[in-house]
Structure formats: structure tokens, C-alpha cells
C-alpha positions as CSV (number, residue, x, y, z in Angstrom):
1,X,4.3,12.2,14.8
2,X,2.4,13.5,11.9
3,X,4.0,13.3,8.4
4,X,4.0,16.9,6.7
5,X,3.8,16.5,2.7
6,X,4.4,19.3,0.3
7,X,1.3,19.9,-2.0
8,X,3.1,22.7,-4.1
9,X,5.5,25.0,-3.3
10,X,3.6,27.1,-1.3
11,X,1.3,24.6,1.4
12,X,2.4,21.8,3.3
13,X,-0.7,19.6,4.2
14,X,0.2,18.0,7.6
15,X,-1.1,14.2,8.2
16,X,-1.6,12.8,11.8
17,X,-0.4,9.3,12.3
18,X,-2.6,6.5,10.8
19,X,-4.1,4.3,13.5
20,X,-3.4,0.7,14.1
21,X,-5.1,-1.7,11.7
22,X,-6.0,-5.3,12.3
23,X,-5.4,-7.9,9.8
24,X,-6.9,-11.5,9.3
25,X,-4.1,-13.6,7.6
26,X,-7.0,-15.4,5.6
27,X,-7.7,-11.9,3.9
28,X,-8.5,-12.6,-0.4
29,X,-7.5,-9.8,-1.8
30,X,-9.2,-10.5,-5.4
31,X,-12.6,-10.6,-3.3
32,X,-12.1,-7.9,-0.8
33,X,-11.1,-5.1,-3.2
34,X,-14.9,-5.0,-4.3
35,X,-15.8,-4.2,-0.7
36,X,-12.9,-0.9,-1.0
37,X,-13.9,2.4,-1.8
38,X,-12.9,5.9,-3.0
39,X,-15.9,7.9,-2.3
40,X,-19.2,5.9,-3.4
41,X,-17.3,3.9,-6.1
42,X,-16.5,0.4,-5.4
43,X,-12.6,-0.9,-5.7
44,X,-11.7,-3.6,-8.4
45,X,-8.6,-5.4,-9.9
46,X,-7.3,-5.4,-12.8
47,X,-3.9,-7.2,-12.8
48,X,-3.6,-9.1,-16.4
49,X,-1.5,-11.0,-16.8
50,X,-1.2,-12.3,-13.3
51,X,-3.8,-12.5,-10.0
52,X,-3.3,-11.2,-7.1
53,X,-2.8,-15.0,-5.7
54,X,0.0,-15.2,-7.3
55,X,1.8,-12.8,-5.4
56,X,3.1,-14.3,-2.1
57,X,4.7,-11.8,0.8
58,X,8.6,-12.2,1.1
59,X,8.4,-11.0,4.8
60,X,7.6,-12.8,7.9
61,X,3.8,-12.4,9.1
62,X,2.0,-13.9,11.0
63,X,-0.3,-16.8,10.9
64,X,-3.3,-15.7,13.6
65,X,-4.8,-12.2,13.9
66,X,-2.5,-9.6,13.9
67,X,-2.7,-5.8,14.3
68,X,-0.4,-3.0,11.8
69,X,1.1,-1.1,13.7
70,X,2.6,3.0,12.6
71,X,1.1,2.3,8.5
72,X,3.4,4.9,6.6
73,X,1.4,4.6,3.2
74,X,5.0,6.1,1.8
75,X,4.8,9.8,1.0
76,X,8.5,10.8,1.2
77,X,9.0,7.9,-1.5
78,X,7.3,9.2,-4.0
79,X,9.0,8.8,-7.3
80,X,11.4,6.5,-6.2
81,X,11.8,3.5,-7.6
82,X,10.6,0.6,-5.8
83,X,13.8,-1.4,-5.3
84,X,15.3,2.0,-3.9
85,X,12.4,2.2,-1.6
86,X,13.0,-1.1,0.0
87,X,16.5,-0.1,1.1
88,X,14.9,3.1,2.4
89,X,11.9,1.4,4.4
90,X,14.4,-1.2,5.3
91,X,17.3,1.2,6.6
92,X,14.9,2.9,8.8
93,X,14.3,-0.5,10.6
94,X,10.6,-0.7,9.2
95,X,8.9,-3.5,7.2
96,X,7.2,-3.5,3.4
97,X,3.6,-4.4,3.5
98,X,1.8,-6.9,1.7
99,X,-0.4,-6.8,-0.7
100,X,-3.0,-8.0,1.7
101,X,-2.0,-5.6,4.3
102,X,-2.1,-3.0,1.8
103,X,-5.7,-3.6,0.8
104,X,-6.8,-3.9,4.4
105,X,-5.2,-0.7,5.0
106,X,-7.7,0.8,2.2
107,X,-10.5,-1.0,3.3
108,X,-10.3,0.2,6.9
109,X,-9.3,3.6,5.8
110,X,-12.1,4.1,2.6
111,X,-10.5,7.2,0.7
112,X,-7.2,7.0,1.7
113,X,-5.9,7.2,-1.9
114,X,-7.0,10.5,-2.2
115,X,-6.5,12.0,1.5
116,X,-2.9,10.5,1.6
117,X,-1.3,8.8,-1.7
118,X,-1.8,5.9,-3.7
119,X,1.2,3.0,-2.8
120,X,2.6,0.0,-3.7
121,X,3.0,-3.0,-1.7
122,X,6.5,-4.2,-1.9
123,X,6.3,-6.7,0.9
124,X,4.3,-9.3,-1.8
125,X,6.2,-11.0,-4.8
126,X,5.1,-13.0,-7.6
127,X,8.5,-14.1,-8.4
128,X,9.4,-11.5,-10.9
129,X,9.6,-7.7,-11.4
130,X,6.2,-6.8,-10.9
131,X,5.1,-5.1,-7.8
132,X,1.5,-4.5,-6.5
133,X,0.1,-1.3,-6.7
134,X,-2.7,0.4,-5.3
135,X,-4.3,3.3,-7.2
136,X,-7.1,5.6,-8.3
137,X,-8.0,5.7,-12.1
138,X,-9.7,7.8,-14.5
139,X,-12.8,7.2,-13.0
140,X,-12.2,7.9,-9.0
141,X,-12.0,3.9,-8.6
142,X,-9.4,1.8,-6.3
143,X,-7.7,-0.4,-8.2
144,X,-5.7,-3.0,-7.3
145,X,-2.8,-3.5,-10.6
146,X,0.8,-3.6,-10.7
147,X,3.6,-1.9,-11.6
148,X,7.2,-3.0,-12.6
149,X,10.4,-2.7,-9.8
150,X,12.8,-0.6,-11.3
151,X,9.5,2.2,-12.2
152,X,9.1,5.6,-10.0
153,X,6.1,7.0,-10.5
154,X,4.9,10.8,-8.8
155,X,1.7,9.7,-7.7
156,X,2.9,5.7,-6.0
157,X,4.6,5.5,-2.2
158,X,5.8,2.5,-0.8
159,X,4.0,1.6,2.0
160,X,5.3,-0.1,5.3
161,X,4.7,-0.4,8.9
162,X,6.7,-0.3,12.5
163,X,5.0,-3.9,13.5
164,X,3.2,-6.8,13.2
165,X,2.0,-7.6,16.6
166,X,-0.6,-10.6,17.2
């Protein structure tokens, strides 16, 4: 069913359903988000303090292959804080991604940031408030940073899916 997202008050842009997306658990994030892009301009990451290996997901997936099934990259949930999100995505019996879902979702889908929205990846922890985010900056690049839990922010969704089938 295609998700209808108000632009301004007056046009609703209407999205179709993103299709499946198949993930190899072995996926580095830090060296795939070079191969990402918005456009001509490659994706980078800029997550000081931390990496992006030291975020770990805090949801089951699994260890072969596996295909994402029904991506939401999270447009209802913009500006809501990400610890609200989580009861939302959880409550309507759907899973968080990962941050390596989330940047295979962008690299199978180049653009997406600016067709759909920019999300964060609340399936991944690195055992504190931080969150990974995915987003476009200044300069019309994809970067991979993070932002802290209890922040809402206009422009980040929470992305999830329905499955994780292998």
C-alpha cells in the first residue's frame, strides 16, 4: 500500500511500497558507505567519537543471506523522538533496522534520502544514547553519523521492516 506524505499543506506526494532488499550479514558499513550515493556524490561517515563497528543490532537477524521485506524508511515518524519511535514501530508488530540494513537499503535504493527521507537506524546500539543516522548534508552527500535517543528531528524517520526472511 503506498505511504502518502504531506509535503506542505497543499500536496500530498504519494510513495509506492519499497521493494524487497537482500542483505549479506557480512555487510561493513564503514566501507560500503563510500560505494552510497545521492546523485553523483559518493556517501561517507563521519561518526566521531565512535565507528560504526561499535554499534551492534539489539534485534535478532540472521546469520546467512537474508532478504528485507516491506522497508518503511519512517515518514509518519518524523520528529519523533527515537525512543518514542521504537514503541511505535514495535506496537505495529514491525522491527527497527540496523545500521547495516539501513545502509544497504541506501545502497540498493541510490537517492532515497531525497525521494523519501533521511532515517535513523534504531535496531543498532553502541551501548549508550547514540543512535545511527542516515542523512544528507550541506553538500548533497550521504552520511552515515549519529544522533542522540531522546532528539526528534523534522527531517530523520525511523526506519523498520515487516521481515527478515533467509
Amino acid at each position: 500500500m503506498p505511504v502518502r506524505v504531506p509535503l506542505f499543506s497543499l500536496h500530498v506526494l504519494t510513495l509506492a511500497p519499497m521493494p524487497t532488499v537482500r542483505l549479506d550479514p557480512s555487510l561493513d558499513a564503514e566501507a560500503t558507505m563510500p560505494r552510497t550515493r545521492q546523485g553523483e556524490d559518493p556517501g561517507y561517515v563521519d561518526m566521531r567519537p565512535v565507528r560504526p563497528s561499535a554499534f551492534r543490532p539489539v534485534v535478532d537477524v540472521p546469520s546467512s543471506p537474508y532478504d528485507l521485506e516491506g522497508v518503511d524508511l519512517g515518514a509518519d515518524l518524523l520528529n519523533v523522538a527515537p525512543r518514542d519511535a521504537l514503541s511505535a514501530i514495535l506496537d505495529a508488530g514491525r522491527s527497527p533496522l540496523t545500521l547495516e540494513e539501513g545502509v544497504a537499503v541506501l545502497l540498493a535504493h541510490p537517492g532515497i534520502l531525497r525521494e523519501r527521507n533521511c532515517y535513523q537506524m534504531l535496531g543498532s546500539r553502541a551501548g549508550d544514547k547514540r543512535i545511527p543516522s542516515l542523512w544528507v548534508t550541506k553538500d548533497g552527500r550521504p552520511r552515515l553519523g549519529w544522533c542522540w535517543e531522546g532528539t526528534p528531528h523534522t527531517w530523520l524517520g525511523a526506519a523498520s521492516c515487516a521481515a527478515r526472511r533467509a
